[in-house]
Every structure is written in structure tokens, then in C-alpha cells.
SENU-567957 format. One record per residue: residue number from 1; x, y, z of N, C-alpha, C, CB in turn. Coordinates in steps of 0.02 Angstrom, whole numbers, padded with zeros to 5 digits. Glycine has a CB too. Example, Ala and Ser with C-alpha at 12.3 -4.5 7.8 and 13.67 -1.06 7.14 Angstrom:
<site 1,<00660,-00284,00390>,<00615,-00225,00390>,<00660,-00165,00390>,<00565,-00224,00452>>
<site 2,<00642,-00112,00354>,<00684,-00053,00357>,<00645,00002,00394>,<00704,-00030,00286>>
This chain:
<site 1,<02247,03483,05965>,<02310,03516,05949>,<02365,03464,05940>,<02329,03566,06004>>
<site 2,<02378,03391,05993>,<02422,03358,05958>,<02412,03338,05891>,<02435,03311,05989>>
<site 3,<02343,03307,05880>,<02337,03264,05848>,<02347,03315,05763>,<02265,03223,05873>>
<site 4,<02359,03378,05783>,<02381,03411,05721>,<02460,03412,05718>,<02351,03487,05718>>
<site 5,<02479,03416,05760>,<02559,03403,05763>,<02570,03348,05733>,<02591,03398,05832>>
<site 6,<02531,03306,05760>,<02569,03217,05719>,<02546,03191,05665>,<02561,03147,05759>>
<site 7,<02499,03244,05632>,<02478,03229,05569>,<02514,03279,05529>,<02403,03230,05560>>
<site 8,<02521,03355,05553>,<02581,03367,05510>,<02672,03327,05496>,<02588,03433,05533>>
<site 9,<02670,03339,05553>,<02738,03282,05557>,<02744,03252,05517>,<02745,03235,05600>>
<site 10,<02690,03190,05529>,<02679,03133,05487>,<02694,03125,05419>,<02624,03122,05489>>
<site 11,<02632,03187,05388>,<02636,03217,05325>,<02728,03222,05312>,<02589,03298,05327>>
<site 12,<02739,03277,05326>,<02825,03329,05320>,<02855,03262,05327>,<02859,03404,05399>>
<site 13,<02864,03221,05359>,<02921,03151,05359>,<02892,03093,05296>,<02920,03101,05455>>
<site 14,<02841,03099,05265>,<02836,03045,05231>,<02853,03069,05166>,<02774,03013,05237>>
<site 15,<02816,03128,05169>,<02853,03184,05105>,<02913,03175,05081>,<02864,03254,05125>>
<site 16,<02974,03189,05121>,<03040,03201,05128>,<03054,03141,05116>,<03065,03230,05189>>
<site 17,<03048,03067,05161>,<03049,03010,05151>,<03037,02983,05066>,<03005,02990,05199>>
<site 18,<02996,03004,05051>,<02965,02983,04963>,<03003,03023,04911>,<02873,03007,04946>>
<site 19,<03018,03078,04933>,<03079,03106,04877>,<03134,03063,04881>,<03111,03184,04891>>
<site 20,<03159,03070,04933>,<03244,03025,04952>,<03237,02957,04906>,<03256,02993,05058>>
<site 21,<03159,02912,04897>,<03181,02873,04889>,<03141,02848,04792>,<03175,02835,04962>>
<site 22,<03119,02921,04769>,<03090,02913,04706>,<03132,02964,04667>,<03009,02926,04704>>
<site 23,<03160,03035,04686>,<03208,03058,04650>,<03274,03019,04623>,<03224,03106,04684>>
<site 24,<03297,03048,04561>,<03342,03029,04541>,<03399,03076,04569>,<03333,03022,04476>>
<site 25,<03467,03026,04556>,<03512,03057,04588>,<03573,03049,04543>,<03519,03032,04657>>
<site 26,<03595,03075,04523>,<03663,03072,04439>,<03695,03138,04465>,<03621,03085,04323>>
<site 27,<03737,03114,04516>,<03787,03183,04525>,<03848,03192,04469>,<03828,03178,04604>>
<site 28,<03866,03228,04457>,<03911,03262,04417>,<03952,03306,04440>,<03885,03290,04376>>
<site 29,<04011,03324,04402>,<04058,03385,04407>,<04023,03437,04407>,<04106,03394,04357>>
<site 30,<03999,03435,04344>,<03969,03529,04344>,<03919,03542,04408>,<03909,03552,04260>>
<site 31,<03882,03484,04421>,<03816,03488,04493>,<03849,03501,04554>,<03768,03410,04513>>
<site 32,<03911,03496,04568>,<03955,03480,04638>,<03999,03542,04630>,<04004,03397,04643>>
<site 33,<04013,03596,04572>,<04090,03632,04573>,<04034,03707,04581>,<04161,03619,04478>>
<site 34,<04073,03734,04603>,<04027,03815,04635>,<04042,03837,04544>,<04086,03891,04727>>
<site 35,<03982,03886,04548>,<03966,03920,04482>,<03969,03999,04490>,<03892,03898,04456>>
<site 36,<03995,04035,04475>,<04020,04100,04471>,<04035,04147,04394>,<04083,04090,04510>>
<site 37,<03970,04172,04360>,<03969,04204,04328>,<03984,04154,04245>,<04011,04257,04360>>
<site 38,<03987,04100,04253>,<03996,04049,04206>,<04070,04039,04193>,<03958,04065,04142>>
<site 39,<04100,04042,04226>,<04170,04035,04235>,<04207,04006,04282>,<04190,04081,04235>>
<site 40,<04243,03978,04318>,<04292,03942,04362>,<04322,04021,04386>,<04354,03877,04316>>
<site 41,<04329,04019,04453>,<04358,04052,04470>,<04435,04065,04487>,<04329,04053,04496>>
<site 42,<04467,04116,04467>,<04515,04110,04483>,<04569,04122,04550>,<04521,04127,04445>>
<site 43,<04530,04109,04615>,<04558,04156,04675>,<04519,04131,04740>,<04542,04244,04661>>
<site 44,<04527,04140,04778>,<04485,04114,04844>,<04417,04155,04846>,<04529,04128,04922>>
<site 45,<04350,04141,04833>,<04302,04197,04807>,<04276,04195,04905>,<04227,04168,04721>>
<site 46,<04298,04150,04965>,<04270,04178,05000>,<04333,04241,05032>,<04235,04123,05043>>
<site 47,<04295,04288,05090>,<04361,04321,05103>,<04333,04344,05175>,<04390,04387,05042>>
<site 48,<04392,04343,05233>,<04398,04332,05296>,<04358,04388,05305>,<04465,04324,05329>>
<site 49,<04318,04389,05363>,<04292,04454,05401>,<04316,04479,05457>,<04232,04450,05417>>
<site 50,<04290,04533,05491>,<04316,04551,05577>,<04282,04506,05603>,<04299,04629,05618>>
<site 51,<04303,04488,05660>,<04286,04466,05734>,<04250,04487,05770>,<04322,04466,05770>>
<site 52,<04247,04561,05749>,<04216,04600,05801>,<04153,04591,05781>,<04237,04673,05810>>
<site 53,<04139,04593,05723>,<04067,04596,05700>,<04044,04538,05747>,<04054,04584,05613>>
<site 54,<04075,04502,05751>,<04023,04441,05779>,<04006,04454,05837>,<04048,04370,05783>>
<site 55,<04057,04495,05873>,<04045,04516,05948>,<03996,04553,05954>,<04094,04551,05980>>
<site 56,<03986,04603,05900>,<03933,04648,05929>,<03873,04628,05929>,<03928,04705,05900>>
<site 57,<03851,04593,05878>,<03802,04534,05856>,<03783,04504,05927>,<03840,04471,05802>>
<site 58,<03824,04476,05950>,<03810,04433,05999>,<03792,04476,06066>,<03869,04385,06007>>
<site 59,<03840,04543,06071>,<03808,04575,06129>,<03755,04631,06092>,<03870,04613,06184>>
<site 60,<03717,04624,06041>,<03669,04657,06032>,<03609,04619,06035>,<03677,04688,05980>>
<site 61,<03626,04566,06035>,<03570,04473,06057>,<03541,04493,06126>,<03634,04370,06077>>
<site 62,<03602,04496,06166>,<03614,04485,06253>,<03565,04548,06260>,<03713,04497,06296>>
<site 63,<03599,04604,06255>,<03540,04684,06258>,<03481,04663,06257>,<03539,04744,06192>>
<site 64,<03463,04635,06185>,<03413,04647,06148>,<03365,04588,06197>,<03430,04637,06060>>
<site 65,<03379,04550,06216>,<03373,04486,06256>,<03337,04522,06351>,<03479,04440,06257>>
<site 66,<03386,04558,06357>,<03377,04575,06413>,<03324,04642,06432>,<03441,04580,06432>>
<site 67,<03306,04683,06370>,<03258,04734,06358>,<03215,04680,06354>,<03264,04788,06297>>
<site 68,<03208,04646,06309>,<03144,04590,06312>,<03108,04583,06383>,<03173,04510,06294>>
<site 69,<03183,04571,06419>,<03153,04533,06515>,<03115,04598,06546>,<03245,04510,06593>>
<site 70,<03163,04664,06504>,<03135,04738,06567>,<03068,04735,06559>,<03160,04834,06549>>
<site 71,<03034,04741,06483>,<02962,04746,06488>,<02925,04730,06503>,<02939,04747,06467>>
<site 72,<02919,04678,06531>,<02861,04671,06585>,<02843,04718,06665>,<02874,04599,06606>>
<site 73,<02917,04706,06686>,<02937,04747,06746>,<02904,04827,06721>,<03034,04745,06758>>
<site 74,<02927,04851,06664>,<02902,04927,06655>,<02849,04926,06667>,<02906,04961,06596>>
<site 75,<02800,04878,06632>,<02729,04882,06625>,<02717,04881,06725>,<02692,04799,06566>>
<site 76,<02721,04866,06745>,<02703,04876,06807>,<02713,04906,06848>,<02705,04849,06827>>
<site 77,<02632,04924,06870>,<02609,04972,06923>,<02622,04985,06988>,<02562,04968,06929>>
<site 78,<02649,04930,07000>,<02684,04930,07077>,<02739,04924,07098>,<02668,04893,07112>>
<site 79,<02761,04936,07152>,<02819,04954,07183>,<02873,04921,07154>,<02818,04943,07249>>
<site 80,<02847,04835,07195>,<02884,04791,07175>,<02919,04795,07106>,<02851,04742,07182>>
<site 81,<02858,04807,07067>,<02908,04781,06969>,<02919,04855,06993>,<02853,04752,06855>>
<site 82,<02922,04933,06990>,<02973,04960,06985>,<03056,04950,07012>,<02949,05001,07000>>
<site 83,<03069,04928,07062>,<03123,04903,07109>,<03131,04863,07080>,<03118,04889,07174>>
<site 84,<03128,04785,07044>,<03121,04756,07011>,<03161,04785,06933>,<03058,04747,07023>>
<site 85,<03139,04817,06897>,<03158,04850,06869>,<03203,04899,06855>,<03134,04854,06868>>
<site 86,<03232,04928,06931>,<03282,04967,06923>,<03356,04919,06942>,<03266,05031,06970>>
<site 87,<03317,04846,06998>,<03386,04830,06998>,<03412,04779,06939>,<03400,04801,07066>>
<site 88,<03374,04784,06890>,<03392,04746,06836>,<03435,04808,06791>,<03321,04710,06796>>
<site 89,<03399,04858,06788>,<03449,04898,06731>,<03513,04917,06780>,<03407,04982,06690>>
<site 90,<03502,04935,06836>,<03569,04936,06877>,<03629,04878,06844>,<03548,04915,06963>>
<site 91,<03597,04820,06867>,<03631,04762,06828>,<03663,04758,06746>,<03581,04713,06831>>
<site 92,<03619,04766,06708>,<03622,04809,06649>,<03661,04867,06638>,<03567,04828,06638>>
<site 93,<03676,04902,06674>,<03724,04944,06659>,<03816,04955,06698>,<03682,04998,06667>>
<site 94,<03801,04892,06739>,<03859,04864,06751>,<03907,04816,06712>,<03846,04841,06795>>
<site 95,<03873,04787,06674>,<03880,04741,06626>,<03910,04790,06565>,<03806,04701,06611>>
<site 96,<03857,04826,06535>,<03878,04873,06486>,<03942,04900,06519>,<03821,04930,06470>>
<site 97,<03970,04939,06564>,<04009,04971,06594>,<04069,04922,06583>,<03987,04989,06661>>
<site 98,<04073,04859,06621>,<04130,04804,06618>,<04151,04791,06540>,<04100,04728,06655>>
<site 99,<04100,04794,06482>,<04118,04767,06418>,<04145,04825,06398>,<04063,04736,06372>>
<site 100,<04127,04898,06417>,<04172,04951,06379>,<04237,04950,06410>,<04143,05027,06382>>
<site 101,<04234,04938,06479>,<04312,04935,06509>,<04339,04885,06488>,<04324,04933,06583>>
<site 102,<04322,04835,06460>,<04371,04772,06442>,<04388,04791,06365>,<04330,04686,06451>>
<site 103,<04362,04852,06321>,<04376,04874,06264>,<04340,04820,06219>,<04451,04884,06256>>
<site 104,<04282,04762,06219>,<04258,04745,06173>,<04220,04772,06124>,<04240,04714,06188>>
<site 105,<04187,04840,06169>,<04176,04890,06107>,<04195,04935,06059>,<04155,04915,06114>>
<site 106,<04280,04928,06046>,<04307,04980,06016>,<04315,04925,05974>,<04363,05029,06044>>
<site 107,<04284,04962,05899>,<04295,04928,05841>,<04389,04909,05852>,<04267,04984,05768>>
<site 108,<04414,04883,05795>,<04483,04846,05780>,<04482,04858,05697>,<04486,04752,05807>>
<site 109,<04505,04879,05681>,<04525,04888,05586>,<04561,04821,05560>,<04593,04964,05565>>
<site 110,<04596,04790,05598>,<04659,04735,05603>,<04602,04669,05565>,<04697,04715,05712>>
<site 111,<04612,04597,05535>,<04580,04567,05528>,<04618,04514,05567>,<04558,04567,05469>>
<site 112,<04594,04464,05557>,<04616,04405,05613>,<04599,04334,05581>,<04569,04412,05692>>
């Protein structure tokens, strides 16, 4: 199993290595300026988003993260992983509880 690791490796870095140093390279204006419909744009083409999105993202990671941890505990037959299990979603739903009271879940219309 290493010795496939360090022969792919090997491979993937000498690869990469042999382009860098046999490709041609003639940068230009037109190769370097963003292209949009064959025209220059006239206006800022990126445009700001919410904040929030990122939040939820991130506490839908954390959830999604932490259902990951419950299943094992579910799967089990005994006491322990049940107890186990409940004081994790206990935990879990304290957490949830604190982020709705701190209002990170109420969307915002506002941009930032």
C-alpha cells in the first residue's frame, strides 16, 4: 500500500513538474482579462451576498457533523450507547436552543 502511494505521488509530481517546465507560456491581455459574452463588461459583474447564508452552511456542517457522531450510539444495543445517546442529543438540543435564542436563525433581508 505505501509503495503505491509513492509511486503515484511520484508519477502526479513529475507530471506536473514536466508541464511547468516544457509548456509554453506567452501571456497576453486577452488570456489574463475575464471574458463575458464577448464583450468587456460594463459594471462590477461580481455582486455581494447575505451573511447569513454562510451561517447556515456552517451550522448545517456542525448538525450534519454531529448526526454523523449519533449513529453509532443509535446502532447500539445497550444501555450504555442508549444513555450515551440521549446525553448527546440533550447536548444537541441545547445548542440548537442557544443559536435560536441568540437569533442566528432568523433569516436578515439587509445585505452587509
Amino acid at each position: 500500500m505505501t509503495t503505491l502511494v509513492i509511486v503515484a505521488l511520484g508519477i502526479s509530481l513529475s507530471l506536473v513538474f514536466l508541464n511547468r517546465i516544457f509548456s509554453p507560456t506567452r501571456p497576453s491581455l486577452e488570456k489574463v482579462s475575464p471574458f463575458e459574452c464577448g464583450f468587456s463588461s460594463f459594471h462590477q459583474t461580481r455582486n455581494p451576498f447575505n451573511i447569513y447564508y454562510y451561517l447556515i452552511g456552517l451550522l448545517f456542517l456542525v448538525f450534519d457533523l454531529e448526526i454523523l457522531l449519533i449513529y453509532p450510539f443509535a446502532l447500539s444495543t445497550t444501555s450504555y450507547g442508549f444513555y450515551i445517546f440521549n446525553l448527546f442529543l440533550f447536548f444537541l438540543t441545547i445548542g440548537f436552543i442557544y443559536e435560536y435564542g441568540k437569533g442566528v436563525l432568523k433569516f436578515k433581508n439587509d445585505q452587509q
